[in-house]
PyMOL Python script that loads the backbone (N, CA, C, O; Angstrom):
from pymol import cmd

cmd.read_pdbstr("""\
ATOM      1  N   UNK A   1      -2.232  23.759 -13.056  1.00  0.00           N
ATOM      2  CA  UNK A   1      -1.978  24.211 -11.700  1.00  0.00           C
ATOM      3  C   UNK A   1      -0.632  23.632 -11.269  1.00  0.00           C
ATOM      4  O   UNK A   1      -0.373  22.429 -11.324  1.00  0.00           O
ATOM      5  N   UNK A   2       0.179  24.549 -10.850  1.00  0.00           N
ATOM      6  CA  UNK A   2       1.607  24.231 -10.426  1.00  0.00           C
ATOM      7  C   UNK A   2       1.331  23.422  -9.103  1.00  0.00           C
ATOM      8  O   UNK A   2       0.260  23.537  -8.507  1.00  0.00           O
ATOM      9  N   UNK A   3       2.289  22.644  -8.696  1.00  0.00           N
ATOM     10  CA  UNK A   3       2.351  22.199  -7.372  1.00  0.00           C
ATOM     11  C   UNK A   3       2.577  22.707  -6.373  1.00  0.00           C
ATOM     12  O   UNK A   3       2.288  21.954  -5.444  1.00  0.00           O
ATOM     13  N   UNK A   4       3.063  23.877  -5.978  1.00  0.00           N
ATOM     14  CA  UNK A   4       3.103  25.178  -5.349  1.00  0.00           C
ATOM     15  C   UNK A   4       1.351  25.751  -4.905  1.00  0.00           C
ATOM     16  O   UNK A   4       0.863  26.193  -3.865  1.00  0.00           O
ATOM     17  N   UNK A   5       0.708  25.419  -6.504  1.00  0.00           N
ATOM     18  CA  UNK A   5      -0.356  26.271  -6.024  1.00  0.00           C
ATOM     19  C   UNK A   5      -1.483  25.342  -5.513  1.00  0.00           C
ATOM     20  O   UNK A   5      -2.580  25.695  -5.080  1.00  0.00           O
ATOM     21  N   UNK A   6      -0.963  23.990  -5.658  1.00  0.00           N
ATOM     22  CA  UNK A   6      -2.153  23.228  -5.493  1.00  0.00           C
ATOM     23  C   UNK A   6      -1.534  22.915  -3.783  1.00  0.00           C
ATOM     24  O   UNK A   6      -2.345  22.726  -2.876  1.00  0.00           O
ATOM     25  N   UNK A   7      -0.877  22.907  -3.672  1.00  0.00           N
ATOM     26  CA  UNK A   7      -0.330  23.259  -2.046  1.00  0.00           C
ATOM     27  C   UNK A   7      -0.781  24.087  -1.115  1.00  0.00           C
ATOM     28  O   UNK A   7      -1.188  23.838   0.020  1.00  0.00           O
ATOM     29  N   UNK A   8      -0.639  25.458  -1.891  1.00  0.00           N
ATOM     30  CA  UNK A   8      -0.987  26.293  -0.893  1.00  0.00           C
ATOM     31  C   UNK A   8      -2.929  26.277  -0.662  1.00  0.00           C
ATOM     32  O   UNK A   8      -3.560  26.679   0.316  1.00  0.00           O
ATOM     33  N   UNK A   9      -3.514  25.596  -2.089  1.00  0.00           N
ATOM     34  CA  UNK A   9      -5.357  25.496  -1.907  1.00  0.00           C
ATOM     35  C   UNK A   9      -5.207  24.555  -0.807  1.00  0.00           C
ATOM     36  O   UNK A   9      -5.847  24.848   0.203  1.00  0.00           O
ATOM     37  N   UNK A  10      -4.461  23.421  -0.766  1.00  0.00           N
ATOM     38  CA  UNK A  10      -4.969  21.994   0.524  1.00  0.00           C
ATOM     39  C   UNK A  10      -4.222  22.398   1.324  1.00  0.00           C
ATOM     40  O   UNK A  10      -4.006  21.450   2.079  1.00  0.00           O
ATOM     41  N   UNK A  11      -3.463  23.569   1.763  1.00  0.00           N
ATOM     42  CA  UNK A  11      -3.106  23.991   3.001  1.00  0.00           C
ATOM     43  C   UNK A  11      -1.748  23.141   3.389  1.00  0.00           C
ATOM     44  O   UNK A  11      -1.440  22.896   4.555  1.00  0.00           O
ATOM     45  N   UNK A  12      -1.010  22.741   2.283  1.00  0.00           N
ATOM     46  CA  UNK A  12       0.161  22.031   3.012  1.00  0.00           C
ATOM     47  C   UNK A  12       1.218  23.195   2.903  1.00  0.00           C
ATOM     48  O   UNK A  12       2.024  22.722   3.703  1.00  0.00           O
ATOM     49  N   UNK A  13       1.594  23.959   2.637  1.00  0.00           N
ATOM     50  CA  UNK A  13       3.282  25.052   1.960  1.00  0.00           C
ATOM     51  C   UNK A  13       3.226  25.002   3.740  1.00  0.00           C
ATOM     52  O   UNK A  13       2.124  24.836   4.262  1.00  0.00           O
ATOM     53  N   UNK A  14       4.284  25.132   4.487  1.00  0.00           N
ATOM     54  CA  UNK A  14       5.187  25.086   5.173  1.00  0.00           C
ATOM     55  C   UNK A  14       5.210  24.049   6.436  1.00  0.00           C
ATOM     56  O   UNK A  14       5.628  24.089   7.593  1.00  0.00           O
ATOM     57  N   UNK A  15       4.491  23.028   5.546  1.00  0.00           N
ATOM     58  CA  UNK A  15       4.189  22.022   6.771  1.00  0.00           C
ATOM     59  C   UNK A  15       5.448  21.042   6.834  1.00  0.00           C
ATOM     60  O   UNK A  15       6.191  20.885   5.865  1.00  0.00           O
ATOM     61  N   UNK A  16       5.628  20.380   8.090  1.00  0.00           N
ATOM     62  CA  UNK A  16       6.788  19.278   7.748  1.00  0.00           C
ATOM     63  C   UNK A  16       6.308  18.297   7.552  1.00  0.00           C
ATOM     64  O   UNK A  16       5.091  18.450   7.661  1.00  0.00           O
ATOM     65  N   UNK A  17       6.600  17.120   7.265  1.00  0.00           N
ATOM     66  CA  UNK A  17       6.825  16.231   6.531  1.00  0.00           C
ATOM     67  C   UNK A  17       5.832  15.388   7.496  1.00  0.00           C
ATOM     68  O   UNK A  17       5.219  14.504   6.899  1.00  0.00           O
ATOM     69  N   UNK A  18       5.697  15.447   8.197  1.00  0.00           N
ATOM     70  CA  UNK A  18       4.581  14.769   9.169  1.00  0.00           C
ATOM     71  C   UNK A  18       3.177  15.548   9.631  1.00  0.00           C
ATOM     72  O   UNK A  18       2.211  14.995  10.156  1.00  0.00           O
ATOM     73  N   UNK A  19       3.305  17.024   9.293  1.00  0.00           N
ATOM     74  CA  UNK A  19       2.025  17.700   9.297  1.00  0.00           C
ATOM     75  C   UNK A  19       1.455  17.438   8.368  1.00  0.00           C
ATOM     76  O   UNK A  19       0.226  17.388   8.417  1.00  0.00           O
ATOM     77  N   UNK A  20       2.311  17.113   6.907  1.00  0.00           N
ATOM     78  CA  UNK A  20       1.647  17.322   5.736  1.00  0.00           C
ATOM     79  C   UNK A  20       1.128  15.869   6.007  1.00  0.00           C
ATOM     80  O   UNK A  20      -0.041  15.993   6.372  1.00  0.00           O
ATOM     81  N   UNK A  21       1.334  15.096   5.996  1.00  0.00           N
ATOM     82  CA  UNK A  21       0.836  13.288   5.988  1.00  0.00           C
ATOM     83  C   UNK A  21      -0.274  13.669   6.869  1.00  0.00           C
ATOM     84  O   UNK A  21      -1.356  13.601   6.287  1.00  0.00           O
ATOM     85  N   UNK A  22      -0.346  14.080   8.191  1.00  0.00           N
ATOM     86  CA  UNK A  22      -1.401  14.248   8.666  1.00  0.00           C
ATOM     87  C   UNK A  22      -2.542  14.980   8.288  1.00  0.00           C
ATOM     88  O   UNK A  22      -3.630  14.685   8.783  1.00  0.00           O
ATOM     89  N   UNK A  23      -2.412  16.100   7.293  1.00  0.00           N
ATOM     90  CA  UNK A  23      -3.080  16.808   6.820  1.00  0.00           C
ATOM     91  C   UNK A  23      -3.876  16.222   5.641  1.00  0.00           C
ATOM     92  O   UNK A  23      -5.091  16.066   5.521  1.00  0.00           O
ATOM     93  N   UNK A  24      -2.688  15.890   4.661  1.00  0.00           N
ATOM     94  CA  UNK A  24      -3.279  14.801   3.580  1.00  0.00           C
ATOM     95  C   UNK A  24      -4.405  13.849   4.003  1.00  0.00           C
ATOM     96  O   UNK A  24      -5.173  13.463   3.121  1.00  0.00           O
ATOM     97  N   UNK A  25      -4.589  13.406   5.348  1.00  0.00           N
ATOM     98  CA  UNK A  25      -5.103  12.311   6.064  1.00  0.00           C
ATOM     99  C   UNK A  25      -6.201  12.685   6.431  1.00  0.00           C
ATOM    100  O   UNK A  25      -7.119  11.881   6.270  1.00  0.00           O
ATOM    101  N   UNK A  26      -6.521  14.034   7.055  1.00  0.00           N
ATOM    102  CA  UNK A  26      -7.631  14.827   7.456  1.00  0.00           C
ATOM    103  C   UNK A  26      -8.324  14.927   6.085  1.00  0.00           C
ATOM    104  O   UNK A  26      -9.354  14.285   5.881  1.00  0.00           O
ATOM    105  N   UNK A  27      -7.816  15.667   5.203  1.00  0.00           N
ATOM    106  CA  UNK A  27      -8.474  15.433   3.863  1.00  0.00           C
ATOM    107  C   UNK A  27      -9.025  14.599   3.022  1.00  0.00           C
ATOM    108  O   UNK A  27      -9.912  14.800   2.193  1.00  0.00           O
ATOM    109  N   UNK A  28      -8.302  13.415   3.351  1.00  0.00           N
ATOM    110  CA  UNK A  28      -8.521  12.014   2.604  1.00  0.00           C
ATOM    111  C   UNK A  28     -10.409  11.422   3.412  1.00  0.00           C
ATOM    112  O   UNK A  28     -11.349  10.781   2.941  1.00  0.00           O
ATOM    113  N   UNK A  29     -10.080  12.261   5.128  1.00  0.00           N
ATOM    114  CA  UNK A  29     -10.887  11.289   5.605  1.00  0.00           C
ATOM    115  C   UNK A  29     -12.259  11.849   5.825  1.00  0.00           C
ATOM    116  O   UNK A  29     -13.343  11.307   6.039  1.00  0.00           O
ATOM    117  N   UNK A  30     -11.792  13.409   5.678  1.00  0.00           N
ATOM    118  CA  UNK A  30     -13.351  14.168   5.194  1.00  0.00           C
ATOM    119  C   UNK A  30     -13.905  14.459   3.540  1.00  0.00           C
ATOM    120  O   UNK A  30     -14.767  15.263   3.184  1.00  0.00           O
ATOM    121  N   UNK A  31     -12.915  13.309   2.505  1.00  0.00           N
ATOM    122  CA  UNK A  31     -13.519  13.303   1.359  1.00  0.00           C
ATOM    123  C   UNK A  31     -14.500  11.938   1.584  1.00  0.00           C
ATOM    124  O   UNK A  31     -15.711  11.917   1.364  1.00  0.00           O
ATOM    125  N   UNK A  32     -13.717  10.852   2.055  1.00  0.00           N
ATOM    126  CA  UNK A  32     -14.812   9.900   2.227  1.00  0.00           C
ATOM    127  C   UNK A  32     -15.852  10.382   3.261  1.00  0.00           C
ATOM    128  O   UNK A  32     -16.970  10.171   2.791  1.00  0.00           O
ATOM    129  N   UNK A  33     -15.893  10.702   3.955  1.00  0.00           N
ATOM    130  CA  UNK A  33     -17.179  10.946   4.758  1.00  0.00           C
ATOM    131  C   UNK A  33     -18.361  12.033   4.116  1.00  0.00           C
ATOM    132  O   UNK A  33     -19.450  12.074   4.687  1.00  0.00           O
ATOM    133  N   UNK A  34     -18.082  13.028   2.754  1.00  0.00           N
ATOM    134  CA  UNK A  34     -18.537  13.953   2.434  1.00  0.00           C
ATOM    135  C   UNK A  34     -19.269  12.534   1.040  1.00  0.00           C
ATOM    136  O   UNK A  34     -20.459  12.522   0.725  1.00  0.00           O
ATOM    137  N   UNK A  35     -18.645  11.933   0.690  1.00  0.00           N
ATOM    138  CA  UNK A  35     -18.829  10.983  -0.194  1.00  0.00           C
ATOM    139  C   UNK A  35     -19.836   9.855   0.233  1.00  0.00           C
ATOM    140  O   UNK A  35     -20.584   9.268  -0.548  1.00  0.00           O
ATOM    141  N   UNK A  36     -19.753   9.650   1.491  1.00  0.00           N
ATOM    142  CA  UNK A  36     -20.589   8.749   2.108  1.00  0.00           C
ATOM    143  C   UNK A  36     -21.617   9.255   2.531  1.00  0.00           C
ATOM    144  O   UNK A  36     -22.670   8.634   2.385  1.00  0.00           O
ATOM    145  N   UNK A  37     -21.605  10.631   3.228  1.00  0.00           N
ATOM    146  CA  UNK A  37     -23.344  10.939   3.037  1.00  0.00           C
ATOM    147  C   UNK A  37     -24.036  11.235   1.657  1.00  0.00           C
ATOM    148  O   UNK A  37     -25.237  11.295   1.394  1.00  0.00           O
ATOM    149  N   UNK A  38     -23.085  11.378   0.963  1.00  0.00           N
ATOM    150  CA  UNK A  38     -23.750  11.730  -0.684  1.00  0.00           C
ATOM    151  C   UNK A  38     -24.502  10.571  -0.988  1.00  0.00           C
ATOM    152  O   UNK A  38     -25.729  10.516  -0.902  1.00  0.00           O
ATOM    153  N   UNK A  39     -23.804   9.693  -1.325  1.00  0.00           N
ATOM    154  CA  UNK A  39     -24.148   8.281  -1.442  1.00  0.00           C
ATOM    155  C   UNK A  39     -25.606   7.900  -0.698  1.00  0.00           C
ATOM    156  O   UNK A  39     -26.724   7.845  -1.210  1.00  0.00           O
ATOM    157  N   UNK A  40     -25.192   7.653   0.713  1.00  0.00           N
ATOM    158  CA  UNK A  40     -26.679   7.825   1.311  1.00  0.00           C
ATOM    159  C   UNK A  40     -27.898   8.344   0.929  1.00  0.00           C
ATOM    160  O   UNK A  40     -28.987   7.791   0.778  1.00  0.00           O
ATOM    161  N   UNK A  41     -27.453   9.816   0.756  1.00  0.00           N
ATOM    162  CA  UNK A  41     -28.521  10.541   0.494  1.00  0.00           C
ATOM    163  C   UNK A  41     -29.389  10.710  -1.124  1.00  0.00           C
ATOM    164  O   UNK A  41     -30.512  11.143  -1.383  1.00  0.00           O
ATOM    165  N   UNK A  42     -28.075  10.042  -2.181  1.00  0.00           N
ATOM    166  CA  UNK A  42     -29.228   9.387  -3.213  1.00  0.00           C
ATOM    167  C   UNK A  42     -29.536   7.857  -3.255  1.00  0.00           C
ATOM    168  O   UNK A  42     -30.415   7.491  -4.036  1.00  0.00           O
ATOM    169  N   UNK A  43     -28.820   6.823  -2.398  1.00  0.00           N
ATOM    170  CA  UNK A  43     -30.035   5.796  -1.931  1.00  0.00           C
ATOM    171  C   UNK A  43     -31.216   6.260  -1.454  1.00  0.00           C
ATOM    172  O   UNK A  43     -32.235   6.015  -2.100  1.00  0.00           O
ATOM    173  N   UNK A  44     -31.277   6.889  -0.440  1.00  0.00           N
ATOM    174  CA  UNK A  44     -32.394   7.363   0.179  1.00  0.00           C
ATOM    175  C   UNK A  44     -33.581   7.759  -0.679  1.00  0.00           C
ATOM    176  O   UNK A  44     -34.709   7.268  -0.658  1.00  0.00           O
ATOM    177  N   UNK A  45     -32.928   9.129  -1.740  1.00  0.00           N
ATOM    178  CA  UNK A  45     -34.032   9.533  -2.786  1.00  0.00           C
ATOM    179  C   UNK A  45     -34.095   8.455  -3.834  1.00  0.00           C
ATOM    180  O   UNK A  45     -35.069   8.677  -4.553  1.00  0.00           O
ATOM    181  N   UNK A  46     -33.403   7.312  -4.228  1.00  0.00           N
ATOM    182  CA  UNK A  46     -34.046   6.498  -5.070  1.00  0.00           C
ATOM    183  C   UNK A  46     -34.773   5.745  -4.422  1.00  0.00           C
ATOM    184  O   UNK A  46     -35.904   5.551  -4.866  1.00  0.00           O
ATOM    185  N   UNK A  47     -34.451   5.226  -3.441  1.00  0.00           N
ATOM    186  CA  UNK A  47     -35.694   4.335  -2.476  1.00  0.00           C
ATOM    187  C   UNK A  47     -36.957   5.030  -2.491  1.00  0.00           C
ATOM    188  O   UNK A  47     -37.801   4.280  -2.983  1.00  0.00           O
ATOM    189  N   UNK A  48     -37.487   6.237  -2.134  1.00  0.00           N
ATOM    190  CA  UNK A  48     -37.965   6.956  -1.899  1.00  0.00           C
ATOM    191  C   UNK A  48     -38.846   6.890  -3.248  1.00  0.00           C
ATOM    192  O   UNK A  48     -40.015   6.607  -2.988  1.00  0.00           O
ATOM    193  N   UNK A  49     -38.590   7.078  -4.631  1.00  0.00           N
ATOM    194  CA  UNK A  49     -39.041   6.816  -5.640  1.00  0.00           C
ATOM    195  C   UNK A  49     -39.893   5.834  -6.003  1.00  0.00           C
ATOM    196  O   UNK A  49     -40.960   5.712  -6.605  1.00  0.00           O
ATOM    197  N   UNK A  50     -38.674   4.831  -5.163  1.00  0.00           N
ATOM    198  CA  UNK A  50     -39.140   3.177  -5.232  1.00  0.00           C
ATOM    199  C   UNK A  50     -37.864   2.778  -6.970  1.00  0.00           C
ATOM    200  O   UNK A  50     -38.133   2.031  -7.910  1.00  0.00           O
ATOM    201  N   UNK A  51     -36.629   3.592  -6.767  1.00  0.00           N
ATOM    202  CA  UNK A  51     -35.894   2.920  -7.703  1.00  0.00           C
ATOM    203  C   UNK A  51     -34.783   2.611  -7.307  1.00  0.00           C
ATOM    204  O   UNK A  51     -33.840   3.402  -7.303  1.00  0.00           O
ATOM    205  N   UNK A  52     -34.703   1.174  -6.832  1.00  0.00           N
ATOM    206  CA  UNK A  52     -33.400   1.009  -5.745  1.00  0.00           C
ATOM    207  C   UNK A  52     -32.541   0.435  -6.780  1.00  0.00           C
ATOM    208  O   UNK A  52     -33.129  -0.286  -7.585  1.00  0.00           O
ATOM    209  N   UNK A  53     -31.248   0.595  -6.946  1.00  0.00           N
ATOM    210  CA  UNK A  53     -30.400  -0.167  -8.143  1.00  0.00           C
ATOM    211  C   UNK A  53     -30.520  -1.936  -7.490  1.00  0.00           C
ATOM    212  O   UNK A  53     -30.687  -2.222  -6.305  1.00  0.00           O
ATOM    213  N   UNK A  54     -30.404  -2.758  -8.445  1.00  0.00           N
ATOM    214  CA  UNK A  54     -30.571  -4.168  -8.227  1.00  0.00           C
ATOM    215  C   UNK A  54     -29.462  -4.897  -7.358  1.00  0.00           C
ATOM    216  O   UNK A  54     -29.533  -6.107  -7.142  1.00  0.00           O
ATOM    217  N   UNK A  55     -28.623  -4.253  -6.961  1.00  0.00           N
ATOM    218  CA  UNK A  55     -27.807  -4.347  -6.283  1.00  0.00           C
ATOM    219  C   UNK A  55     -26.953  -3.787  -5.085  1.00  0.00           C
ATOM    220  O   UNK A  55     -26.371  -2.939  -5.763  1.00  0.00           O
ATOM    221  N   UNK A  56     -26.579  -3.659  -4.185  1.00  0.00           N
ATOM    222  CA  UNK A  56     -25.799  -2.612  -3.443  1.00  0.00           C
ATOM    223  C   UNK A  56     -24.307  -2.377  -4.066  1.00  0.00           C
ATOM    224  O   UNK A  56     -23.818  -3.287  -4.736  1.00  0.00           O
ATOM    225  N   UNK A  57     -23.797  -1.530  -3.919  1.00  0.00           N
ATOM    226  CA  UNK A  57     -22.550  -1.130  -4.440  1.00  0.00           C
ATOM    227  C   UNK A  57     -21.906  -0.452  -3.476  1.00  0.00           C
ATOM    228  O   UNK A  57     -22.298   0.617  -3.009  1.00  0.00           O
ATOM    229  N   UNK A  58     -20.286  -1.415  -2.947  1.00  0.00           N
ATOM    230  CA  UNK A  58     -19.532  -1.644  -1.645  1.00  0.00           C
ATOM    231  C   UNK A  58     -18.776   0.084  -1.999  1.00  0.00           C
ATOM    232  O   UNK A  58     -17.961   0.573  -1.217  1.00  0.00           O
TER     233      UNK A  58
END
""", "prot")
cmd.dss("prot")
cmd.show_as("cartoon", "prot")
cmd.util.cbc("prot")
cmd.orient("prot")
């Protein structure tokens, strides 16, 4: 995938230089949050089992 095209999928091609940082940022901050209910939600189903890993993981 060219950089052109991977641009125009995350929506940056004609942004300036401060839309794109902001944009990058929106993205960055709804991958962790899409990541953090994931997470949750297989603690939850291993608890649920009763198979909690022996540790938490930060």
């Amino acid at each position: 995938m060219s950089q052109e095209e991977r641009d125009a999928r995350l929506g940056l091609t004609g942004l300036t230089g401060a839309e794109r940082e902001a944009r990058i940022r929106q993205l960055r901050e709804e991958i962790d949050r899409t990541k953090a209910e994931a997470k949750a939600a297989l603690l939850a189903m291993r608890a649920a089992r009763g198979n909690v890993p022996p540790r938490p993981e930060a």
